[in-house]
C-alpha positions in Angstrom: 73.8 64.5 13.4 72.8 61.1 13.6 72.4 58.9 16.7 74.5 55.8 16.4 73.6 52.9 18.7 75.0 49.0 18.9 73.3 45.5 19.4 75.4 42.9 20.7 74.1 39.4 19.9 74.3 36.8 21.9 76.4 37.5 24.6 76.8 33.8 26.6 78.2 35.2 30.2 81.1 32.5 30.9 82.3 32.7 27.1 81.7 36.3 26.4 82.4 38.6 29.0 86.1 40.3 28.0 85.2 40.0 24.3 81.4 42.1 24.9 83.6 44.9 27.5 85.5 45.3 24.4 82.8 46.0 22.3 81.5 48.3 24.8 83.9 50.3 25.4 84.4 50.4 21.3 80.9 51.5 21.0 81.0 54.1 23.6 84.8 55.4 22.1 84.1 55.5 18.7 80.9 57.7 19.5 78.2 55.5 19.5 75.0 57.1 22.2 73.9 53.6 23.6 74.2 50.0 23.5 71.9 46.9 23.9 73.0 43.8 24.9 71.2 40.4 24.1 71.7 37.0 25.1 72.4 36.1 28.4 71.6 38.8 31.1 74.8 40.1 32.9 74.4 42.6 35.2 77.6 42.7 36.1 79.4 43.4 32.5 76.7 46.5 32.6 77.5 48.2 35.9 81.2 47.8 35.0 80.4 49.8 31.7 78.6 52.2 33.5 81.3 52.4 36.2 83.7 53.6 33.2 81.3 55.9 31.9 80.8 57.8 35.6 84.9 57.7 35.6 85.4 58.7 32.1 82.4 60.3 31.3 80.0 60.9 28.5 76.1 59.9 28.6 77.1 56.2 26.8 73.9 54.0 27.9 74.1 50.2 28.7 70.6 48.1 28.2 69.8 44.4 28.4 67.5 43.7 25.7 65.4 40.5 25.5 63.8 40.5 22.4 66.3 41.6 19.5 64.1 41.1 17.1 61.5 43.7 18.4 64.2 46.4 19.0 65.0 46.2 15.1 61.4 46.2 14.3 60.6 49.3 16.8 64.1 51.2 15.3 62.6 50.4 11.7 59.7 51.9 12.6 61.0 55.0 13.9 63.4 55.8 10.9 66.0 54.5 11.6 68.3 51.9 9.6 70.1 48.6 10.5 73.9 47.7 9.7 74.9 44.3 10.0 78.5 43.7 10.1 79.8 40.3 8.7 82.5 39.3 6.6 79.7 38.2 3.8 78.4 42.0 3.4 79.5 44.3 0.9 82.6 46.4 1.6 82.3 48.7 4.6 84.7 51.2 2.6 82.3 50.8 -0.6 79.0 51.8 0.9 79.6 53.9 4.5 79.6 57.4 2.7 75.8 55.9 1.6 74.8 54.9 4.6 76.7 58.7 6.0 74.4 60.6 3.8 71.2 58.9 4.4 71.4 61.0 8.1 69.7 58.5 9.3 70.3 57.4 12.5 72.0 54.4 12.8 71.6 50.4 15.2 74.8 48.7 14.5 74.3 44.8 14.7 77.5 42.6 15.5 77.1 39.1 16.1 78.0 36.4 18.2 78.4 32.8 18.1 75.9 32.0 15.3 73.6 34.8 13.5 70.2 34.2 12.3 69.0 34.5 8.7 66.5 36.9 10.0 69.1 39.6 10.9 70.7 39.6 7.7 67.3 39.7 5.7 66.5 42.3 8.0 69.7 44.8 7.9 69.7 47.3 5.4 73.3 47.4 5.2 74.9 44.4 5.6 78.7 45.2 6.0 82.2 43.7 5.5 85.2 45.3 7.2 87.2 42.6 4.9 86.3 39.6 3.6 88.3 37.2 6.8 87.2 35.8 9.9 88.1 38.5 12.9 86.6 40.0 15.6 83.2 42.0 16.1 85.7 44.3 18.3 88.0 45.1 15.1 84.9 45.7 12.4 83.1 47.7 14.9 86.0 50.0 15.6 86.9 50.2 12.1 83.7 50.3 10.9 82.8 53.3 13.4 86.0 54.9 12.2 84.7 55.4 8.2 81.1 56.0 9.9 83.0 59.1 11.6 85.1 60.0 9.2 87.6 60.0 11.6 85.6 62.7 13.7 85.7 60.2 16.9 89.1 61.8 17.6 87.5 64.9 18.4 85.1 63.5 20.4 84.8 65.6 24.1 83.0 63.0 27.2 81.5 65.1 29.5 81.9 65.6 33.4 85.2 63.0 33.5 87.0 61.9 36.4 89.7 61.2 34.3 90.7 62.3 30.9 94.3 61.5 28.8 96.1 64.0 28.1 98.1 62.7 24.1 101.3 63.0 24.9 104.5 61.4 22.8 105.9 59.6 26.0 104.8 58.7 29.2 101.0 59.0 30.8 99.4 62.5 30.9 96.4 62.4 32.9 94.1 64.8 34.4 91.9 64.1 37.6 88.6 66.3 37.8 88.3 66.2 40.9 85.1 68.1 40.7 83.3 65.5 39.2 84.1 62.3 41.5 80.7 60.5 42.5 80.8 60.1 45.8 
C-alpha cells in the first residue's frame, strides 16, 4: 500500500494557525502517515497535533521542515511522486485512479499564500479538485477521498483515548482508559 504524506507551504503563524490544524488533522483523518510543515516554525501548532494523535491515536507524524525544496528532491529520489493541488491542475477525478495505480507512494503539496513556479514544474501531478478558488482544507479532504477510494472510512487509529462510536443521534464515545498517557 502506498505511504501518503503532506507538505504544507508556507504556513505564516499569526495568519495561519486554525487554517494549517485543519489541514492537519485532514491529513492525519483521511489516512495520510506524516506531515511536514514549512514556513514559519510553530511549535505550538505541532505539539497540539501530536496531543490529538496521543488522545486519538494512530502513528500520524508532525515535522517542521526548512527546506521544501530538498524534501521534494530527497522524495523524488527515493521513488516516490509529488501531487500538487491547485485549481490550475488537471481534474483530480480525471487522473487519481493513475496516480492510484502507479503504487507509488505519495507527498501531497497544498499551498499557501503564494506558490512558486518551481513546485508546479516540479509536481508530477498537478491537481484540481474544481476549477474555483477554495480552501487547501477542502481539496485535500476531497482529494484524499478519490486517493482512498473511500477506504479512509475504514480506517482503525491505534491505542486511542477516545474513539466515536457512528451513531444516528446523540454522541457515542468510548474512553480507553488503558491507553491514557500519564
Amino acid at each position: 500500500m502506498m505511504n501518503v504524506n503532506v507538505l504544507r507551504l508556507d504556513h505564516r503563524l499569526k495568519r495561519d494557525k486554525r487554517i494549517t490544524t485543519h489541514v492537519c488533522l485532514t491529513a492525519r483523518a483521511f489516512g495520510a502517515s506524516k506531515i511536514y510543515l514549512a514556513g514559519e516554525e510553530d511549535h505550538r501548532l505541532m505539539e497540539n497535533v501530536r496531543d490529538i494523535v496521543n488522545r486519538w491515536g494512530g502513528d500520524f507524524e508532525v515535522e517542521y521542515i526548512e527546506h521544501y525544496m530538498q524534501l521534494i528532491m530527497n522524495w523524488r529520489d527515493n521513488g516516490g511522486k509529488i501531487v500538487h493541488l491547485t485549481m490550475y491542475g488537471s481534474q483530480a477525478h480525471e487522473v487519481v485512479d493513475e496516480i492510484r495505480d502507479s503504487g507509488d507512494d505519495i507527498l501531497i503539496i497544498v499551498g499557501g499564500s503564494k506558490v512558486p513556479t518551481k513546485i508546479y514544474e516540479n509536481a508530477d501531478w498537478n491537481v484540481s479538485v474544481t476549477t474555483q478558488p477554495h480552501s487547501e482544507v477542502s481539496s485535500l479532504g476531497v482529494f484524499q477521498h478519490l486517493l482512498m477510494d473511500g477506504k479512509e472510512f475504514d480506517l482503525e487509529f491505534d491505542n486511542p483515548v477516545f474513539e466515536v462510536i457512528p451513531t444516528a443521534h446523540g454522541k457515542n464515545v468510548n474512553v480507553h482508559k488503558e491507553n491514557k498517557k500519564e
